[in-house]
C-alpha positions in Angstrom: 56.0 6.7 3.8 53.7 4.0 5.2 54.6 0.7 6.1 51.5 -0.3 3.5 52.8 2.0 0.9 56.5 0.6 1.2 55.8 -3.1 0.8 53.0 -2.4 -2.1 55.9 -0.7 -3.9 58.3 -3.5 -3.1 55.9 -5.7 -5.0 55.6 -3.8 -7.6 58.9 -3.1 -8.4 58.7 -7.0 -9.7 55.6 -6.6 -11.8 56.8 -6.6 -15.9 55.2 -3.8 -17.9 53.2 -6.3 -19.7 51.3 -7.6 -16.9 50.0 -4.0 -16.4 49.0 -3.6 -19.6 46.9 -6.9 -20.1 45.3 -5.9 -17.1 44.4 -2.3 -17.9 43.2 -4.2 -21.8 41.1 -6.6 -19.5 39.4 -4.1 -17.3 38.7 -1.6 -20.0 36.6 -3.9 -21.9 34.5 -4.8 -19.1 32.2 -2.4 -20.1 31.7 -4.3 -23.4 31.8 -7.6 -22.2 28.3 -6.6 -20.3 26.9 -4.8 -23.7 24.2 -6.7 -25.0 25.9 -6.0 -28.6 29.1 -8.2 -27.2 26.7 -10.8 -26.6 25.0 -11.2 -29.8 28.2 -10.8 -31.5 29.0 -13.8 -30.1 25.9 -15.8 -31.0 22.5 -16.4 -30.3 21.2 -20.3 -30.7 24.3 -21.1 -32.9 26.6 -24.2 -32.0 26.8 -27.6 -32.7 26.9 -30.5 -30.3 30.8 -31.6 -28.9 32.2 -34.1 -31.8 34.3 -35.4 -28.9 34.5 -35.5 -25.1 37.5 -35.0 -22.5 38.4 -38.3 -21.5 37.3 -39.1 -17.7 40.6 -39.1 -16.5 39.3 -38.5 -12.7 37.3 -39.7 -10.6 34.3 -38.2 -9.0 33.3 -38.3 -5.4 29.7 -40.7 -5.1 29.1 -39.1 -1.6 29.6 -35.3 -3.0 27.1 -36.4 -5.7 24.5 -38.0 -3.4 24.6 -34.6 -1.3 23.5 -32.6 -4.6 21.1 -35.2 -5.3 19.6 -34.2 -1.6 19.7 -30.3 -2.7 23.2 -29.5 -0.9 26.3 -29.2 -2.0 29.9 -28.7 0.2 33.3 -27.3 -1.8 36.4 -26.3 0.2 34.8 -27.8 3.2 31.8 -25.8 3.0 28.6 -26.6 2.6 25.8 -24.5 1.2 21.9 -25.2 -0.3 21.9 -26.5 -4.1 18.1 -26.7 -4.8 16.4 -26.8 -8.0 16.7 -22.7 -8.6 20.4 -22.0 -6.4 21.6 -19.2 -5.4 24.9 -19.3 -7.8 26.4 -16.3 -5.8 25.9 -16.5 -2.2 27.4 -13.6 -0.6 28.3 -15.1 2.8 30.8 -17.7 0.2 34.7 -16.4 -0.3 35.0 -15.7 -4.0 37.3 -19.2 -4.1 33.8 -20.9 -3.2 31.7 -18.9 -5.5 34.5 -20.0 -8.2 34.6 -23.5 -7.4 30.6 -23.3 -7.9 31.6 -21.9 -10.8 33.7 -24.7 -12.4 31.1 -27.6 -12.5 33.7 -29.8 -11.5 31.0 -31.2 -9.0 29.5 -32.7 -12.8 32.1 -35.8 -12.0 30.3 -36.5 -8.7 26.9 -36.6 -9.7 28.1 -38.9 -12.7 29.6 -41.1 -10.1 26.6 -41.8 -8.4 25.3 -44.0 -10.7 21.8 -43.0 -9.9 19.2 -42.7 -13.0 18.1 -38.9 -11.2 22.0 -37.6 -11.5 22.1 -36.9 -15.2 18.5 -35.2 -15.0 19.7 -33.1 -11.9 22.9 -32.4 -13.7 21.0 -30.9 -16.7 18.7 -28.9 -15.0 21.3 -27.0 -13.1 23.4 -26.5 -16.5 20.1 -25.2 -17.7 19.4 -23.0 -15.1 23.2 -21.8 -14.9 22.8 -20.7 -18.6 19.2 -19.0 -17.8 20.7 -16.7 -15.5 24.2 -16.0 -17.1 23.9 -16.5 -20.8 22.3 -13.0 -21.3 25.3 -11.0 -20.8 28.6 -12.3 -20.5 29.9 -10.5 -17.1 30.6 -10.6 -13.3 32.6 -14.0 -11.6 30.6 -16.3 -13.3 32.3 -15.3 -16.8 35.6 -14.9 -14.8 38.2 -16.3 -17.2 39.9 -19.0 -15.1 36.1 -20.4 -13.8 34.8 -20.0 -17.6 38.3 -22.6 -18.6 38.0 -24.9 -15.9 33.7 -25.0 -16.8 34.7 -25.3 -20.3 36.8 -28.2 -19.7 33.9 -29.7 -17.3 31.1 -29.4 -19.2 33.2 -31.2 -22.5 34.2 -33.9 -20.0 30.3 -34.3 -19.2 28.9 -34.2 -22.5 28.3 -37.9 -22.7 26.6 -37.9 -19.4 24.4 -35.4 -20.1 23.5 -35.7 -23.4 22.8 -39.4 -23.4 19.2 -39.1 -22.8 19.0 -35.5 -23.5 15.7 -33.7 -25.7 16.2 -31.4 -28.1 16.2 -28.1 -26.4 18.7 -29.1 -24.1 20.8 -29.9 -26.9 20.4 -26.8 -28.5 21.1 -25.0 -25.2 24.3 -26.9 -24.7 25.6 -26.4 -28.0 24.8 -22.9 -27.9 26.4 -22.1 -24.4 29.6 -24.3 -25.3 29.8 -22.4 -28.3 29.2 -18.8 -26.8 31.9 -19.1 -23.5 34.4 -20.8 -25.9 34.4 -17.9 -28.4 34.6 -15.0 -24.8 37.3 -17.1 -23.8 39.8 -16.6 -26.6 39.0 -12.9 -26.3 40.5 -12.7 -22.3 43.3 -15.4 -21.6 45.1 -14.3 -18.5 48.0 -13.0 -19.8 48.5 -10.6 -16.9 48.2 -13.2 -14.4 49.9 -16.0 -16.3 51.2 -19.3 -14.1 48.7 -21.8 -13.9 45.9 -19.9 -14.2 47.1 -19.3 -18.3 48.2 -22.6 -18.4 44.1 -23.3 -17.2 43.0 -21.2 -20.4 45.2 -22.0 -23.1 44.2 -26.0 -22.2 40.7 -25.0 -22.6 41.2 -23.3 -26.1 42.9 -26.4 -27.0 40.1 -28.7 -26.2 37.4 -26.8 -27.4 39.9 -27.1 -30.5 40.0 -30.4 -30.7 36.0 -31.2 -29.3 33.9 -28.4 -30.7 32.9 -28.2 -34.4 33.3 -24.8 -35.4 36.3 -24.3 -33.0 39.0 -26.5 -34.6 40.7 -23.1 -35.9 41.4 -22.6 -32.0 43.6 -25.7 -31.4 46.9 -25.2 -33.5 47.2 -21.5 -31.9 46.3 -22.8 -28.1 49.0 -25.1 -28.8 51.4 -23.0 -29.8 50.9 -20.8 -26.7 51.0 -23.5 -24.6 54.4 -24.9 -25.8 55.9 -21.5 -25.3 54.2 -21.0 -21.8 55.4 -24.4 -20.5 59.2 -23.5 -22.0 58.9 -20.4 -18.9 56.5 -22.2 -16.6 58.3 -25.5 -16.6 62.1 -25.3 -15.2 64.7 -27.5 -16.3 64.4 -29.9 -13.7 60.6 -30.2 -14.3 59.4 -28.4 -11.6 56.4 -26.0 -12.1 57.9 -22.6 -11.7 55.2 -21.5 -9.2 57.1 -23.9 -6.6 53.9 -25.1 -5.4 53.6 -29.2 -5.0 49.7 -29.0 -5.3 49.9 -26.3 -8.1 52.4 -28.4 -9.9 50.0 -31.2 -9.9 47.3 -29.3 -11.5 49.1 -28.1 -14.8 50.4 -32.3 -14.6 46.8 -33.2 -14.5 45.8 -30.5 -17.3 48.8 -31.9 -19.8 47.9 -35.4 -19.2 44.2 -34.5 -20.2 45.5 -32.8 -23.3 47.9 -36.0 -24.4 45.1 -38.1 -23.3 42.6 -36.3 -25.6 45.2 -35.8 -28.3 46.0 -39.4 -28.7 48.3 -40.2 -31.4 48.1 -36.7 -32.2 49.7 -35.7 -29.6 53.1 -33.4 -30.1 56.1 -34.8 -28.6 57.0 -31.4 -26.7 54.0 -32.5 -24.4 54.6 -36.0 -23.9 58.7 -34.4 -23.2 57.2 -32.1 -20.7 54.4 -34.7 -18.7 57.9 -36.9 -18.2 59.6 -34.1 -17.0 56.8 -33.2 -14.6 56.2 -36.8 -13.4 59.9 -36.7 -12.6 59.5 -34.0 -10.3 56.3 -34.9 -8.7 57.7 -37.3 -7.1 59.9 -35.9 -5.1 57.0 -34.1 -3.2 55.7 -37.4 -2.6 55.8 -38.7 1.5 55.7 -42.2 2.8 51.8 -42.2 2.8 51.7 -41.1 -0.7 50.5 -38.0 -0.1 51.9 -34.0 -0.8 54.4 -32.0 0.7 52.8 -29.0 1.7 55.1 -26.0 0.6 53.5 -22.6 -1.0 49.6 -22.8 -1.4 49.9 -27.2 -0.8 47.2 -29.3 0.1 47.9 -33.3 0.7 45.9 -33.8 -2.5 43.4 -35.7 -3.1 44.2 -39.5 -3.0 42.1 -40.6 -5.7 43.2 -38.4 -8.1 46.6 -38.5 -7.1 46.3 -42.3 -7.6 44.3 -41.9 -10.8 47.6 -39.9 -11.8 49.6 -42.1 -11.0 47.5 -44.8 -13.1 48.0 -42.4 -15.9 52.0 -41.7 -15.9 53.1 -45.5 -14.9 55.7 -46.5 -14.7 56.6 -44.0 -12.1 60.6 -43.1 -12.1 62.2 -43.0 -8.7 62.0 -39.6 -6.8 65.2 -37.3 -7.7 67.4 -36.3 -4.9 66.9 -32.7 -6.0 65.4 -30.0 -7.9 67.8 -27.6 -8.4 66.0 -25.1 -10.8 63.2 -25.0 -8.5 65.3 -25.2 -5.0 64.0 -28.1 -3.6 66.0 -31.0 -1.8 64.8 -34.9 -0.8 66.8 -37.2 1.3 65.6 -40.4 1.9 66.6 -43.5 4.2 64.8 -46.2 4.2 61.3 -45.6 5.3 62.6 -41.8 6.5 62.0 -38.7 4.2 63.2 -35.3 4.5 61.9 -33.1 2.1 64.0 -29.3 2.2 62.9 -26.0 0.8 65.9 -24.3 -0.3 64.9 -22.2 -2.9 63.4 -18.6 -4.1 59.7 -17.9 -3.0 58.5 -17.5 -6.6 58.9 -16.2 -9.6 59.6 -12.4 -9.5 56.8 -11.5 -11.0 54.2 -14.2 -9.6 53.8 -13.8 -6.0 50.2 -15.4 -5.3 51.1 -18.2 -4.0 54.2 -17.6 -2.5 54.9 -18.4 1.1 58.0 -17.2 3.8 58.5 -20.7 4.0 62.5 -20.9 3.0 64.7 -23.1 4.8 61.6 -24.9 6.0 61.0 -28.9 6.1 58.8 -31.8 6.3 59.8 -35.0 7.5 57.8 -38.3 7.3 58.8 -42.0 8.2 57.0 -44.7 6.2 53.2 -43.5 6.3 53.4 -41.5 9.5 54.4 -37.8 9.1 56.1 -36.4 11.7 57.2 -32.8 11.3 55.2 -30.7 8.9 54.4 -27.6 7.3 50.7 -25.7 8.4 49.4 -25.8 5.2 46.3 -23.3 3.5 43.1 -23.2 5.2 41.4 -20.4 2.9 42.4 -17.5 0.6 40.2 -14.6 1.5 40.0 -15.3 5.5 41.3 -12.5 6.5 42.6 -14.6 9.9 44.4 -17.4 8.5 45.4 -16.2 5.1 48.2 -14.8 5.9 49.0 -16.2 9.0 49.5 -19.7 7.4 51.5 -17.9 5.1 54.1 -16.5 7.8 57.3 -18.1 8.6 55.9 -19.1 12.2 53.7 -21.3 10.4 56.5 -23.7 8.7 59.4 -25.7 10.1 62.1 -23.0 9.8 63.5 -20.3 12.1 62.0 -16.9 12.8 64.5 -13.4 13.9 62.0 -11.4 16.4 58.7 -13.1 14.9 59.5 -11.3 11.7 58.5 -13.5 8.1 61.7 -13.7 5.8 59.4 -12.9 3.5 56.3 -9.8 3.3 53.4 -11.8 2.9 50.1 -9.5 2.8 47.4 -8.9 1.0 45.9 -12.2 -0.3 48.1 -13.2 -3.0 51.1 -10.0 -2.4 54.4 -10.4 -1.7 57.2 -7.3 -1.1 60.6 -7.9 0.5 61.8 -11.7 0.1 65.2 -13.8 0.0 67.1 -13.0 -2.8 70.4 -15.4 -2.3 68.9 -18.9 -1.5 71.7 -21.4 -1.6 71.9 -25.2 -1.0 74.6 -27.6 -1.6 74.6 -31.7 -0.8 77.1 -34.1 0.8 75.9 -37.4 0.8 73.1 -37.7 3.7 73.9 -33.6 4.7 72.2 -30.5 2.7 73.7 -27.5 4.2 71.2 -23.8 2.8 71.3 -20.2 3.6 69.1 -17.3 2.8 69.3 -13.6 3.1 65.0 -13.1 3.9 66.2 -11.0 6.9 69.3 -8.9 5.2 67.2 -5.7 5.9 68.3 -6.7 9.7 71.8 -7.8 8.5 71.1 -11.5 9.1 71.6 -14.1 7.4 70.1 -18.0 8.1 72.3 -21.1 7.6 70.6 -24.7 8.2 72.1 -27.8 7.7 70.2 -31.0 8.3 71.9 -34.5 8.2 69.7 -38.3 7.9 70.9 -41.4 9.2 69.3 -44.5 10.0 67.4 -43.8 12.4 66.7 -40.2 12.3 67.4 -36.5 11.2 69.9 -34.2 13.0 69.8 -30.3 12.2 71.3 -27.3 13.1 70.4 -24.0 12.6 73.2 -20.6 12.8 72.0 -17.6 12.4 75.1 -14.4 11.8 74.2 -10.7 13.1 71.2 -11.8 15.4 73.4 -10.0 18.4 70.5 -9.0 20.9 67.2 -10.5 18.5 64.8 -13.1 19.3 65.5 -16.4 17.4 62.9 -19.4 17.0 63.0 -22.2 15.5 59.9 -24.7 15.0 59.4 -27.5 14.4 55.1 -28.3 13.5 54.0 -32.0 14.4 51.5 -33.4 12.4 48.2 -33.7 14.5 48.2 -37.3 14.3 50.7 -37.4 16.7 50.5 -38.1 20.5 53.2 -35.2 22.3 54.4 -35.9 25.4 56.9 -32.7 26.7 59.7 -33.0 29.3 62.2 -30.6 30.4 64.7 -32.8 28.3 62.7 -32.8 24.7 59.7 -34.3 23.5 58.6 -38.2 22.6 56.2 -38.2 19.5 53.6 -41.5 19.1 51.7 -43.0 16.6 50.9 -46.2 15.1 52.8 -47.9 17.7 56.1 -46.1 16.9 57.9 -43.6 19.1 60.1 -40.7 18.3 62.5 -38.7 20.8 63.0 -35.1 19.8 65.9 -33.4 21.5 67.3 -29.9 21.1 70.7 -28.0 22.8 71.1 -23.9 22.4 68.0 -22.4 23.7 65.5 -23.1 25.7 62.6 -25.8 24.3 58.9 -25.5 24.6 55.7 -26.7 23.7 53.0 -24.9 21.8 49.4 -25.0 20.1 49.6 -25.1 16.1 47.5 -26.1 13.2 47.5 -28.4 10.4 45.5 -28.0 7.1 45.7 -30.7 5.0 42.9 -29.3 3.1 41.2 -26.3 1.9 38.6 -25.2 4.7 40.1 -27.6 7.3 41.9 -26.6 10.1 42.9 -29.3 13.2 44.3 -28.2 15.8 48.3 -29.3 16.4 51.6 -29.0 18.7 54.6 -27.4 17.7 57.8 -28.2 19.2 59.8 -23.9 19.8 63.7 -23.8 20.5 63.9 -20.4 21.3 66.8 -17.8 22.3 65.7 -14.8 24.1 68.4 -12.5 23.4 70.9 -13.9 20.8 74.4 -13.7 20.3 76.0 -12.1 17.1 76.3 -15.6 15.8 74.1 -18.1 17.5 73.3 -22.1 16.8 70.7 -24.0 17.7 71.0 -27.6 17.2 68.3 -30.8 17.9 67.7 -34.0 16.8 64.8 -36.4 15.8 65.2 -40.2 16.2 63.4 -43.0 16.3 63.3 -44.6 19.9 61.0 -47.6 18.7 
């Protein structure tokens, strides 16, 4: 059996019956979506205008609006031509660009302009949008997570564009609302579920509660929803995706829901945004910014801030998320933040990474030790790469991942027993990633005042490579001597020392966004050949 084969059926071993199913439903109405009889079922000129809009809960970038206004447009830190007829699926773009195209998210920053052209430019590429793909509901464009998010765009825009809108545009609007709104409930994504369902059910609900017409859709939506976020949302408020950046976009889609809902909003949702807000913070570092643990990005600051706006007052960051396996101690201006938890859900691999026993550590605004982050989805370089265990702060056996990333969004063989426990300022975790070897991982980390001391003891590595590494964030100035490593920045210093194996210093990278990539050092303790049971311990301290 092939290696391919072997891990494609270790994934799929964790795939329910259901999921299959949905999918095979999906796929075999493809053809029908495409029919011109699918699209006149659902309606030719029929709609009326939004009775309401999604509240403007977030703001839009004026720079990123000016750039349309001049023709161009850049998403996931690529920019491509937006004239007055674009090219709405350029082949050299990933299908994440293409999708993001797809979302009219950019609407926000061509509001936020303030400029008297913006709401003209916005309605002529709505307009033209609808030309090209109103005729028969098929390919990306009718995709059903980039249909919900341009839903849920478009409804937040209506006031915008339809201030000083003629008729026909109206009518168009109306028409196109009313048309992707009735597809939609047809193709939620129950086979995918996660966020991406979360994404759809939201947009039934607010074409629900905005669209005359639609109001049938709203009660149902929210039903679904309820009973999605009693799965998706563990009991310690975590997203169960386990993703810090993912998490934050189903807390930004329920507080536009109870935002839109307004006093008639149920109390399960207000329950579960608490919940979430509870956990978001402990993925918060001293600069305000995200932890950057399966799929993360830093965020966005003015979003995150405009979330912040929106759930204050913010409680205090819990020491732990237990459900969801992650651990925060903090000291002062010093933050640790631990991932001592399952990949993923079973079932939900996408944005899984072999990240476990992994941390971050920060001290007031200046992050020190970091995770790589996620440069792109579909580059078929970094994807997985950045997903690998070499790219986190954790310990590699023989350059092996302690979990089988491939694919874009697979996963096969991963840590089944992930367990943490807490004593005061020390969080001692194991995991059994590399059982297949007969090794098993056991890190325990300890804060004090003025810095973190680990150690890392791996059992049944006799004669294996063992690395451990620990990524500095590129902000950092590095200077390396044979005794450790002194790490600068903002007039601080911090001494990084390490006993066990032999210390070097390496190239990395850091992606704190989508389609960035700087380039980084990365601090390897290393043992050559290892002993059945081998430990590797260092230190980080402030010196200044």
């Amino acid at each position: 059996m092939t290696d391919g084969l072997s891990r494609t059926l270790r994934m799929l071993r964790w795939v329910r019956p259901a999921q299959v199913l949905w999918r095979l439903w999906y796929r075999a109405r493809l053809p029908l979506f495409a029919s011109p009889f699918y699209r006149r079922r659902l309606g030719v000129g029929v709609g009326e205008a939004p009775s309401r809009a999604v509240p403007p809960l977030w703001p839009g970038d004026a720079a990123a609006g000016r750039l349309i206004l001049a023709g161009r447009i850049r998403l996931l830190g690529v920019e491509m031509p937006l004239g007055e007829q674009p090219d709405w699926h350029p082949a050299p773009r990933s299908p994440l660009w293409r999708f993001t195209l797809h979302y009219f998210e950019w609407l926000a920053d061509l509001a936020a302009t303030g400029d008297p052209a913006a709401a003209s430019r916005a309605r002529g590429l709505v307009t033209d949008w609808w030309r090209r793909h109103g005729g028969t509901v098929a390919g990306e464009a009718w995709h059903p997570y980039p249909l919900s998010l341009r839903l849920v765009a478009w409804l937040r825009a209506a006031p915008f564009l339809l201030e000083e809108a003629d008729g026909a545009f109206r009518l168009l609007f109306a028409e196109a609302l009313h048309v992707q709104a009735s597809h939609l409930a047809a193709v939620p994504e129950r086979d995918v579920g996660g966020n991406h369902l979360i994404k759809n059910l939201k947009a039934l609900a607010v074409v629900g509660a905005c669209l005359p017409g639609h109001g049938r859709r709203l009660v149902p939506a929210l039903t679904a929803l309820r009973r999605q976020l009693r799965r998706q949302v563990l009991a310690d408020g975590c997203h169960y995706e386990r993703s810090p950046a993912y998490h934050v976009q189903v807390l930004c889609d329920l507080v536009d829901l109870r935002t839109l809902l307004g006093e008639e909003c149920p109390g399960w949702l207000t329950a579960t945004v608490e919940r979430m807000a509870a956990a978001l913070m402990l993925f918060r570092h001293g600069d305000g910014r995200l932890a950057q643990f399966n799929d993360g990005d830093e965020g966005e600051p003015a979003r995150l801030a405009a979330l912040e706006g929106r759930l204050a007052p913010l409680p205090p960051a819990p020491a732990a998320l237990p459900a969801a396996g992650y651990w925060r101690l903090e000291r002062g201006r010093l933050v640790v933040i631990l991932d001592a938890g399952r990949c993923c859900p079973d079932d939900l691999p996408a944005h899984a990474h072999a990240d476990t026993l992994s941390f971050e550590l920060s001290d007031g605004p200046c992050r020190l030790v970091v995770n790589s982050g996620t440069y792109a989805y579909q580059d078929p370089v970094w994807r997985n790469r950045l997903r690998g265990t070499a790219a986190h702060s954790t310990l590699t056996v023989d350059e092996l991942d302690s979990a089988e990333v491939f694919g874009v969004f697979r996963l096969g063989r991963r840590p089944r027993r992930v367990e943490a426990k807490r004593n005061g300022w020390e969080i001692s975790a194991s995991h059994d990633g590399y059982r297949h070897l007969g090794i098993i991982h056991r890190r325990t980390v300890s804060l004090g005042s003025d810095g973190l001391a680990g150690e890392d003891v791996v059992e049944g590595a006799g004669g294996r490579r063992l690395a451990a590494r620990f990524h500095l964030h590129p902000d950092l100035t590095v200077a390396f001597d044979p005794a450790g490593a002194t790490l600068s920045a903002a007039g601080r210093r911090w001494r990084v020392t390490c006993e066990g194996g032999r210390l070097s210093l390496a190239g990395g990278v850091y992606s704190p966004h989508f389609g960035i990539l700087r380039p980084a050092h990365c601090l390897v303790l290393d043992i050559g050949t290892a002993a059945e049971v081998s430990r590797l311990t260092w230190r980080i301290y402030r010196e200044q």
